[in-house]
N, C-alpha and C positions, 0 to 999 in steps of 0.2 A: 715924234719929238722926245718921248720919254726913254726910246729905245739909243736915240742918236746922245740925248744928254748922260749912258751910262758909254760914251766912247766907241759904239759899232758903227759907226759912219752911214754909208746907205746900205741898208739893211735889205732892200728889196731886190738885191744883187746876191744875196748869204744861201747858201747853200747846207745839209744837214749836218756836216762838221761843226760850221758856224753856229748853228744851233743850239747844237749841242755845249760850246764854250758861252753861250749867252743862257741857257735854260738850265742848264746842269747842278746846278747850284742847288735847284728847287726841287724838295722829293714831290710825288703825284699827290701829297694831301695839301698839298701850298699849291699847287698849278697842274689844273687836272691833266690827265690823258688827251693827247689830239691825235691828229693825223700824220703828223711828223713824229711822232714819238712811234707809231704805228711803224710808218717804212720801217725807222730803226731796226724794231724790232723783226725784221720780215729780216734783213740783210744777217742778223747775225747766225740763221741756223745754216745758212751755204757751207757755213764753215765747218769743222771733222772734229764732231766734240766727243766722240767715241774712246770710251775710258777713263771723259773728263767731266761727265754730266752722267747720272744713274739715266740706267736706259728703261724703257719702256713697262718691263715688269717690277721694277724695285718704286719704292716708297720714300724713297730719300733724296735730297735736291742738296742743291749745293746753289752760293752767291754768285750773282753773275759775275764778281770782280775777281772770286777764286776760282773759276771755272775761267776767265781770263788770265789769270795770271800762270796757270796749268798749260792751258792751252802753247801762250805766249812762250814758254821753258822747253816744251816737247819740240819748235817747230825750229830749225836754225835760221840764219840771216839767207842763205842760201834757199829754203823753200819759202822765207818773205817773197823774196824777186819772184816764184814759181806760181803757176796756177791762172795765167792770165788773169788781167784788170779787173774780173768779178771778183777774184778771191785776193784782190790787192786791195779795192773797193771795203771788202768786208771785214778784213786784217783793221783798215784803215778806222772804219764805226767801232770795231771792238775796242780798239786801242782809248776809241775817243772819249767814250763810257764806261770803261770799267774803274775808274775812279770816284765818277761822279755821284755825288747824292742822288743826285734822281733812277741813277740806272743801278749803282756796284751791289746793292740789297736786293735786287728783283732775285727771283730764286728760282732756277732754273731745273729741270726733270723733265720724267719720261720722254728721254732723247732714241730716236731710231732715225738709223740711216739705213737702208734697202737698195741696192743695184741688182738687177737681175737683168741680164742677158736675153736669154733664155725665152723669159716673158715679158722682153721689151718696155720695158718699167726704172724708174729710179726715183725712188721715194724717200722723205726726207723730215723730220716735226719733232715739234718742242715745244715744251710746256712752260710758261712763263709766268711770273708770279707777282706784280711789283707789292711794294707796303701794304698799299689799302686794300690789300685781298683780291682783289680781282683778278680774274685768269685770262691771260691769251695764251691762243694756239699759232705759232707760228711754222708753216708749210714752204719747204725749199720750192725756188724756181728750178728752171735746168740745169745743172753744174755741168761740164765738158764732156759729159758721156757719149757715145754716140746712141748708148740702150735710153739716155732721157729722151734726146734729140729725135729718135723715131718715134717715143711716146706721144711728142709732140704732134709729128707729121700723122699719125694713127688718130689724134682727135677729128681727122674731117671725116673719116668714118665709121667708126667706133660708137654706139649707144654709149656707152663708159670705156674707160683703161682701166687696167688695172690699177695704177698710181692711183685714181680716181675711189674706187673700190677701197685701196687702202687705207687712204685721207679720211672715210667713212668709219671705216674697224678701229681707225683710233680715237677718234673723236666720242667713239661710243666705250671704249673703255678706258680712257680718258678722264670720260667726264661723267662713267655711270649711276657716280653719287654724287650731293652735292645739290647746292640752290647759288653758287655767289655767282656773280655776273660773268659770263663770257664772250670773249671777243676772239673771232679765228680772221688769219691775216694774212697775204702772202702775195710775193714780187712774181711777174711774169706766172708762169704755168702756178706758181705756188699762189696766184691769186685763183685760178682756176680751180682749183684742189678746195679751200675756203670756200669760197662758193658753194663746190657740188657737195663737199661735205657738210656743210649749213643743211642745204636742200632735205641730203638725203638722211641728215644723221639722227632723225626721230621729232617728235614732239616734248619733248624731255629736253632735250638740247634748244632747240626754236624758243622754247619759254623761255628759255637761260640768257639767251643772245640779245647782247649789245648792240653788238656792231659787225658785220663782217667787212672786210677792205681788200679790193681788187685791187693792186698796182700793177695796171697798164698788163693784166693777162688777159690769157685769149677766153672768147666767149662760149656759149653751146649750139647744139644745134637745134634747129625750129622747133621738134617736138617738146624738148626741155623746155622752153621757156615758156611753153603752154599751159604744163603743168602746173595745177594749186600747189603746191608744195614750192617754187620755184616763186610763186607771185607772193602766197604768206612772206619771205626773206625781203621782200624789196625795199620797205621802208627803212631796214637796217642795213641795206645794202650801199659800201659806197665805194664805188669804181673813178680809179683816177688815170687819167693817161696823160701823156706830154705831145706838146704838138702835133709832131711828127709821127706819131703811133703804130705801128704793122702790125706788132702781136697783140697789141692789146685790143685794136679791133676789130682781127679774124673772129670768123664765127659770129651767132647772133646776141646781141646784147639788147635785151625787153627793158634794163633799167637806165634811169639819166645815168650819165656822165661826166665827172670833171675834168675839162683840160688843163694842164700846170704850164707854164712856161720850162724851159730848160739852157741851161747854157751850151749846149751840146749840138749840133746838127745832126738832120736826117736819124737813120738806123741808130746812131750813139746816144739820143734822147732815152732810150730805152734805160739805161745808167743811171740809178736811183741817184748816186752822188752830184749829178748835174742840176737835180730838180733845184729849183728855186725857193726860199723860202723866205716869208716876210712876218717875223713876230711868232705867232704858236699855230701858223697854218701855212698851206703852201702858195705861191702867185698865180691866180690864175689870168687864164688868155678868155679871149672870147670865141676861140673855135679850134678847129684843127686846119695844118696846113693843108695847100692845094694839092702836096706833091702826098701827103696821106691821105688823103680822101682819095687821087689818083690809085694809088694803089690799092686799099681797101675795098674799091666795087669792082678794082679789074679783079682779083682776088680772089672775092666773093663768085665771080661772074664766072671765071677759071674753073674752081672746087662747084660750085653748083651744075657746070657744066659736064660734069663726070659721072658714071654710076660707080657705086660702092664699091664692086669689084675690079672696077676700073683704077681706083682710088687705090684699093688695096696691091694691087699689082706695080703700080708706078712706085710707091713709100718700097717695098720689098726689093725692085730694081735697082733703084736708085742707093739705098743701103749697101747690098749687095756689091757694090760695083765699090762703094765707099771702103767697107770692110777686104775686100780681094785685093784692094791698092796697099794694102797696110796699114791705110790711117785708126790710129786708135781713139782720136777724140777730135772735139773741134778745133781746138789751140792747133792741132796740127793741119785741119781743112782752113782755119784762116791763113795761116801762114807757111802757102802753097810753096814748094819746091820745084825748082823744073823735074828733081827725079820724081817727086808725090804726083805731078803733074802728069809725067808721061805714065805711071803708073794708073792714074785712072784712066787715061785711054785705052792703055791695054785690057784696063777690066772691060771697058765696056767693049771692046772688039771679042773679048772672051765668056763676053755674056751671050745662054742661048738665045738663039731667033727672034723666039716672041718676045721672049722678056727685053730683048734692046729694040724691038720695032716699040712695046708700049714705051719705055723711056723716049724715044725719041719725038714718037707721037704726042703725049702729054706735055712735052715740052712746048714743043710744034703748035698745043692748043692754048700754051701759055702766049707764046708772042705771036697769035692770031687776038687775042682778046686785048695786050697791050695795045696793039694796031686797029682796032676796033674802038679803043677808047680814046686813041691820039687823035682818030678822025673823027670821034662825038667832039671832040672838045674839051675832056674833061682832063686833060691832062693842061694846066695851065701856065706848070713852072719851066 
């Protein structure tokens, strides 16, 4: 009633733009830190602050709203349109904060961006600062790379990645002095990185830590979550997903979970900008849908079903075959061409022997376990 008497209608429809023109007003000593202030901040480091935020070795920060309004000057209207819907997404939250009381003071440093090839990594973090002193660490999810995207596919069997490893070396020089409170945060895989860098980044940092926040990223595998070091984080642990979930619940997850609503269907839920918000937290459901639970145990059932070299041979093939067609990122794997198209056939008829019998094979063990699950039942939708 109090929210609908200041003119925002039904507010349990409002999304975190909305939000933001309803909260923005208020710096974090008048209305603390939530969880929606949280995604924000997770959304704005996707973006290429490189030359616009001191980087990781320098001592000096700059406002988020000069660090926006930099950014804003360097990019024309022509690469606004560019970068598919994440980084139109994330243009869109900058845009939406860097004015406001509560966000254009937060004070922003030790920025690093990292793509390597090479060693199939792309890493990404930022140090955030708002008024009342308190620090978060904010961790990129995938941007369009194909080097994050196989980072990705390399967590099913991978003890760590590299990105992983990284997320760790910053966190610890980061925050190797210091007592005031921290909180690390991060969308898709950058909620992953959060995580294992909480986990692994010392006893020093773990006393420090607030909060760490999973948004709808993927989990670890069995041995991880066994570990004491993994169980001390849980109670600051807070993992949120949207219905319809895939990435956020590959992998195993030891701790509860929040479902949000979304206005988005299927795969698209994944879209921070969908989530739902009602007042200074997000809506939640009371579970996940059918057609996600469908696919998260076939999934499971899949990736379990393989040994590691098995694992590792399919992610390389399949790359491999992505790379030979010419695609340089995903923007260009969604929006297949019949020439992109026949070009990936030809990679794969030009791929050796083995390496296209395992690709076909691990497919082949994908839509055996689909077909396995249509017949338990548990596909319902």
């Amino acid at each position: 009633d109090r929210l609908r008497s200041r003119g925002l209608g039904d507010v349990y429809k409002r999304q975190i733009i909305d939000y933001v023109a309803w909260r923005g007003d208020l710096d974090f000593t008048a209305s603390p830190f939530n969880e929606v202030d949280s995604l924000i901040l997770t959304q704005l480091v996707y973006l290429d602050f490189r030359g616009i935020v001191p980087g990781i070795h320098s001592r000096s920060s700059v406002t988020l709203e000069k660090a926006a309004e930099e950014y804003f000057a360097g990019h024309s209207n022509q690469a606004e349109e560019s970068g598919g819907q994440l980084l139109k997404d994330c243009r869109m939250v900058l845009k939406a904060v860097m004015g406001t009381e509560r966000f254009k003071n937060c004070r922003l440093s030790r920025y690093i961006e990292d793509i390597s090839e090479e060693k199939e990594y792309q890493f990404s973090a930022v140090k955030i600062v708002p008024e009342d002193g308190s620090i978060y660490i904010s961790f990129s999810g995938t941007d369009s790379s194909l080097a994050g995207w196989k980072e990705n596919f390399n967590m099913s069997y991978l003890a760590r990645t590299p990105g992983q490893e990284r997320a760790v070396q910053y966190v610890q020089k980061v925050l190797e002095t210091g007592r005031k409170p921290v909180c690390l945060g991060g969308h898709s895989k950058g909620g992953n990185l959060a995580v294992y860098a909480a986990i692994k980044g010392g006893k020093h940092i773990q006393n420090r830590l607030r909060a760490v926040y999973n948004f709808d990223g993927p989990g670890f595998n069995e041995d991880m979550v066994k570990q004491e070091e993994y169980q001390n984080i849980l109670p600051k642990l807070h993992t949120l997903i949207p219905q319809s979930s895939v990435i956020g619940m590959l992998l195993e997850h030891e701790e509860d979970y929040t479902v949000v609503e979304s206005t988005e269907k299927g795969l698209l839920q994944h879209r921070a900008l969908s989530w739902k918000v009602m007042g200074s937290h997000f809506v939640y459901s009371k579970g996940l849908s059918q057609s996600s639970i469908f696919w998260n145990e076939t999934l499971k059932q899949w990736i379990a079903g393989m040994e590691k070299q098995e694992k590792k041979e399919f992610v390389d093939a399949l790359f491999e075959v992505i790379e030979t067609a010419g695609i340089k990122d995903t923007d260009q794997l969604y929006k297949l061409t019949p020439v992109r198209l026949m070009g990936l056939m030809k990679a794969i008829d030009e791929l050796p022997e083995k390496k296209r019998e395992t690709l076909s094979e691990t497919i082949r063990k994908l839509a055996d376990e689909v077909g396995k699950a249509k017949k338990n039942g548990r596909n319902k939708t």
